[in-house]
N, C-alpha and C positions, 0 to 999 in steps of 0.2 A: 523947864529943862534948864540946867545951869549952862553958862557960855562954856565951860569945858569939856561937857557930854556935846553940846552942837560942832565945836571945834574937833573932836574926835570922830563922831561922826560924816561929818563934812569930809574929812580927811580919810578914812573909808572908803566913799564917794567916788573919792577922785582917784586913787590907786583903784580899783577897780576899775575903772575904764582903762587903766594903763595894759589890763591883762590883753594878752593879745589874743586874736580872734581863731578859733579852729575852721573858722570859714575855709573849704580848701578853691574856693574859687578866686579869693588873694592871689595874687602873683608875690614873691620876694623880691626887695626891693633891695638893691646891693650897696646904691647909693649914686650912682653914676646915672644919669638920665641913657637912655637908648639904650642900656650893656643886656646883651643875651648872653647869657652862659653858655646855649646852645648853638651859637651862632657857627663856631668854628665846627664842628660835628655835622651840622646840618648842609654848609659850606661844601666839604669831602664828601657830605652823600651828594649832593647836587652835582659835583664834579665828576662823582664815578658815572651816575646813572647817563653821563651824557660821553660815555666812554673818555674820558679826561683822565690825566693819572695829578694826584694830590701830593705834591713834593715841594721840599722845605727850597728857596731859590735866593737868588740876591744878597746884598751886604747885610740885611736884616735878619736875614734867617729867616722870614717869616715863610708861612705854606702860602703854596700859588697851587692854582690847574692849569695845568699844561693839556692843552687840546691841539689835536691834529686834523687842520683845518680843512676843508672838503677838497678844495684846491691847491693842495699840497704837492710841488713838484712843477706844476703846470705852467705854461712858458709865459712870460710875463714881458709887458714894455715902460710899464707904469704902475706906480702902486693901486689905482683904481681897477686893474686890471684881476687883481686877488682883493676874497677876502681879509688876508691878516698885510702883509708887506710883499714887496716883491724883491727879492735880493740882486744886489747888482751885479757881482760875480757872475752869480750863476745864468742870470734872466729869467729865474724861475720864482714862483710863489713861495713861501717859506715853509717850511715842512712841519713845524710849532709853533703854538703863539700860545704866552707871551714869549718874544724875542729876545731874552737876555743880555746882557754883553753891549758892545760898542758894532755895528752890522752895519756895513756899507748898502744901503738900500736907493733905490731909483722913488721918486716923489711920483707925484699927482701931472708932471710935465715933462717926466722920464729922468729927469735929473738926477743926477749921483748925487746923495749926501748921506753922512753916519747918521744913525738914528744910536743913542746909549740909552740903553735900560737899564736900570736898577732892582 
């Protein structure tokens, strides 16, 4: 065989493995280590099925769930007192979380300080 038929078929060879696979149990690969294209989609179903509503929020725009926490309203002394914060106006639990905005909330020792969200 002349080295120009080995060279051609070698090179054959090697572009066939380049063809890509109809394996469908590949995943695609975007480029990004961790990126799910489904993420956000799956995200909004997880948020609805937990009665949560999925709304664009913050300087970002990005979507957030907004849930309305079980102790929503309920009279509060300290933020251990609720699950999400306990507002200090009111003395009550906070009626959604996340808490957006600048909230004067009571701590973990009743203390008044802002909490800001983004």
């Amino acid at each position: 065989m002349s080295r120009v038929k080995f060279v051609a078929m070698a090179a054959v060879v090697v572009l066939a493995s380049c063809v890509p696979s109809d394996d469908a149990s590949q995943t695609q690969d975007y480029g990004l280590a961790g990126y799910n294209p489904a993420a956000a989609a799956q995200a909004e179903q997880s948020c609805l099925a937990r009665g949560g509503k999925y709304l664009v929020a913050g300087l970002a725009g990005l979507k957030v769930c907004f849930e309305t926490p079980k102790d929503a309203g309920k009279s509060c002394r300290k933020s251990t007192d609720c699950d999400s914060q306990c507002l200090a106006r009111s003395k009550s639990c906070a009626p959604v979380t996340p808490l957006f905005g600048c909230n004067p909330i009571l701590d973990s020792s009743g203390r008044e300080v802002t909490l800001c969200l983004d």
